[in-house]
C-alpha positions in Angstrom: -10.1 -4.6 3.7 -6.3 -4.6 3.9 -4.2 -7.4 2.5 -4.3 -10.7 3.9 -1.5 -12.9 2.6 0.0 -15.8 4.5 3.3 -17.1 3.6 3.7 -20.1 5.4 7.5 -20.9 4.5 9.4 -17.8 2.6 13.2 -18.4 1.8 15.2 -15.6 -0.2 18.7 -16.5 -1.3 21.9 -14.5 -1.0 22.4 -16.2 -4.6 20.6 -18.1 -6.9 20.1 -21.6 -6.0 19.8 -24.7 -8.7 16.4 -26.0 -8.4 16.2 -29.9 -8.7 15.1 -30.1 -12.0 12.3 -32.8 -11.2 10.3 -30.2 -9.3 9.2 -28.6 -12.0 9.7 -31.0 -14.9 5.8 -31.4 -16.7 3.9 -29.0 -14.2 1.0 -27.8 -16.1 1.1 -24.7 -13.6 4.6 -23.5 -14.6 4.5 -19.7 -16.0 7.2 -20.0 -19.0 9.8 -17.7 -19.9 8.6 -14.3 -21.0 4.9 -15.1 -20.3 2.6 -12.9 -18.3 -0.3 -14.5 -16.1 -2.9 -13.1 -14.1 -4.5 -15.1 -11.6 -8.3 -14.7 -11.8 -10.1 -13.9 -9.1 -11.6 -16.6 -7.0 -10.6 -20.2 -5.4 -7.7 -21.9 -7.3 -5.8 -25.3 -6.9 -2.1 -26.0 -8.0 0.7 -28.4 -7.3 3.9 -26.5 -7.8 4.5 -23.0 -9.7 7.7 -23.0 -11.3 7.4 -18.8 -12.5 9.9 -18.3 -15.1 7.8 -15.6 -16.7 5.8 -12.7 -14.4 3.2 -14.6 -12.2 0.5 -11.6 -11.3 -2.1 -12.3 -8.2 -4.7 -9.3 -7.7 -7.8 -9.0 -5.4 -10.3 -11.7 -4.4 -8.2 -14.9 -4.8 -7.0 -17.7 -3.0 -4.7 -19.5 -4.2 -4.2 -23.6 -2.7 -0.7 -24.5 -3.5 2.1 -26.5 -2.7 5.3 -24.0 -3.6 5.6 -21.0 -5.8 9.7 -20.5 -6.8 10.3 -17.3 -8.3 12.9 -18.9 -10.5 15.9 -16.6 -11.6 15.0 -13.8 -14.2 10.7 -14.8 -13.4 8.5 -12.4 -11.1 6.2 -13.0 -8.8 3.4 -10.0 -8.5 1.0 -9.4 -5.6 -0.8 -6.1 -5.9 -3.7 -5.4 -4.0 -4.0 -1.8 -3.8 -7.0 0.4 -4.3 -10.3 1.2 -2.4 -12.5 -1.6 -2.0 -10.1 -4.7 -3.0 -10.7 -8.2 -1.9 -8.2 -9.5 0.3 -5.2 -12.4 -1.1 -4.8 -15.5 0.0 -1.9 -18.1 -0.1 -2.4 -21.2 1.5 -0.1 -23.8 1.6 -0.5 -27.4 1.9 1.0 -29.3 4.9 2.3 -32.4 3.0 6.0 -33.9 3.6 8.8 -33.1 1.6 9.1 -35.2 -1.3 13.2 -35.7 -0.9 13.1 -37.4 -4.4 12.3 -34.3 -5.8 13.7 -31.7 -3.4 16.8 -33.4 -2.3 18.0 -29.8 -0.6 14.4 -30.1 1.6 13.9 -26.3 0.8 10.5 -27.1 1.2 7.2 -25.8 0.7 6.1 -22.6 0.7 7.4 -19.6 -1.5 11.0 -19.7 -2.5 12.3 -16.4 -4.1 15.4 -16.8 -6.7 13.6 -14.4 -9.1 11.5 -11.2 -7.9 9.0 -11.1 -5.4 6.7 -8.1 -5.2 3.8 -7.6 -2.8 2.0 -4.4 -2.4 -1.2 -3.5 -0.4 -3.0 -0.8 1.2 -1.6 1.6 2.7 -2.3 1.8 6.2 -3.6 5.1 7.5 -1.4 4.3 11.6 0.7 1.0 10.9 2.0 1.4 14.6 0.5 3.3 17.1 1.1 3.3 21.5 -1.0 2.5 23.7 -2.5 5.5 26.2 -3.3 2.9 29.3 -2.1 -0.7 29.9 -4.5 -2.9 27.8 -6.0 -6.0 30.2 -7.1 -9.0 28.5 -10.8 -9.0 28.7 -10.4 -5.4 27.3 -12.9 -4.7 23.9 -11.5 -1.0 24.1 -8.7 0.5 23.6 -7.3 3.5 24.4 -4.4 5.2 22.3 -2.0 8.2 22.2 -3.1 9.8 18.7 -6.6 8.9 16.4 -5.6 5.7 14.5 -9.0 6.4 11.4 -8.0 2.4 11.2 -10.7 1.0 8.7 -13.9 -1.8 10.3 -12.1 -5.0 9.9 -8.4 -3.9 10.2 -6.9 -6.9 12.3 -4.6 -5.3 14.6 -1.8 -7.3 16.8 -0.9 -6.5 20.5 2.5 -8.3 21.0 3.5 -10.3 23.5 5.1 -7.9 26.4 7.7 -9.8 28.4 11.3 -8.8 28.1 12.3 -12.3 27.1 16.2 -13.6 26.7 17.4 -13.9 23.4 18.1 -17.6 24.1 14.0 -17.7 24.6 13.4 -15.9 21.2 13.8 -19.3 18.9 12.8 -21.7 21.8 9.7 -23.9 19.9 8.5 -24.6 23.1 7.7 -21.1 24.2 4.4 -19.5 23.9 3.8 -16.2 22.4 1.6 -14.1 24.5 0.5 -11.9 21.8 -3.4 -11.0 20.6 -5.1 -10.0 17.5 -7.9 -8.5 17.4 -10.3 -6.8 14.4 -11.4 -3.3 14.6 -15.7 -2.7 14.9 -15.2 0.5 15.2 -12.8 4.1 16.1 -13.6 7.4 17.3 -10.8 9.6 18.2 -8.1 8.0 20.5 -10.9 4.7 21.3 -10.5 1.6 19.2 -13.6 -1.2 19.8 -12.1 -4.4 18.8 -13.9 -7.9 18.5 
C-alpha cells in the first residue's frame, strides 16, 4: 500500500514566523525541545502539536488533529517506507479559527517553521501516458509502457481541458479529474475499480 497522507492546509514560510504564544501555552500534546516521539501505531486524538523536539509518525496510524507547527529548530518525521507498511493518515478537524488564539488566522492544518520530512514508497511508474483516449465508463486502461503498479495503487486521471489561467483559482470551477484504484496489471492493461 503506498502512502496515504492528507494535508488539508500546508503553509511553509520564507522565514520563521512568531507563533501566538496562546496556541501552544499548556498543550499536553506539545513535543519539547530536544525530545524524540514516535507515534504509535493505531487511531490517535490531539488538539494542537506544538513540535519543538522531532515528532516521528510511521505505519498504521491515523492521527485526528487540529494543527501540527513544526516550530523553528523542531522536526516533523513521516516515514513509511518498506514492504508491507500500513498507510498514514492526517485528518484534520473542520472547526473555525479561534482568532483569540491565532490572531494571524494561519489556520489549521500543518504549518512548517521547523522541518518537515515525508517519505513513502517508491513508486515503481509515478507517471505514465496513456496508449488510447480513456472514456469515462472505461475499467481498463490501456498504456504506452508496463506500469507493475501494486493492487490498491490509487491512480489519478486529470482533468483534460486546456483551461485559462484566470480559470485555474476560480472556486467555482469543477475539476474534471478521476481516481481510480488498481485490481489488477498485466503488461500495458491496467483494471481499475
Amino acid at each position: 500500500m503506498n502512502i496515504a497522507v492528507l494535508l488539508a492546509a500546508f503553509l511553509f514560510t520564507a522565514a520563521p514566523r512568531t507563533l501566538p504564544p496562546d496556541l501552544c501555552a499548556g498543550s499536553p500534546d506539545n513535543i519539547a525541545p530536544g525530545a524524540d516521539v514516535t507515534y504509535p501505531s493505531g487511531d490517535l486524538e490531539k488538539g494542537t502539536v506544538c513540535v519543538y523536539g522531532t515528532l516521528r509518525i510511521r505505519g498504521g496510524t491515523s492521527l485526528r488533529v487540529t494543527n501540527v507547527w513544526s516550530m523553528a529548530g523542531g522536526a516533523i518525521d513521516i516515514d513509511n517506507q518498506g514492504a508491507g507498511t500500513l498507510p498514514i493518515e492526517i485528518i484534520y478537524r473542520d472547526v473555525p479559527i479561534d482568532t483569540s488564539i491565532d490572531p494571524e488566522q494561519l489556520g489549521n492544518g500543518t504549518i512548517g517553521s521547523g522541518r518537515f520530512i515525508v517519505r513513502g514508497q517508491a513508486v515503481p511508474v509515478p507517471f505514465v501516458r496513456l496508449a488510447a483516449e480513456a472514456r469515462s465508463d472505461d475499467t481498463v486502461l490501456q498504456t504506452e509502457i508496463p506500469t507493475a503498479w501494486a493492487l490498491g495503487t490509487r491512480i489519478v486521471l486529470p482533468d483534460t481541458r486546456h483551461l485559462a489561467e484566470a480559470q485555474w483559482f476560480d472556486p467555482n470551477l469543477t475539476l474534471q479529474h478521476e481516481v481510480c484504484t488498481v485490481v489488477s496489471t498485466s503488461g500495458t492493461s491496467v483494471t481499475c475499480a
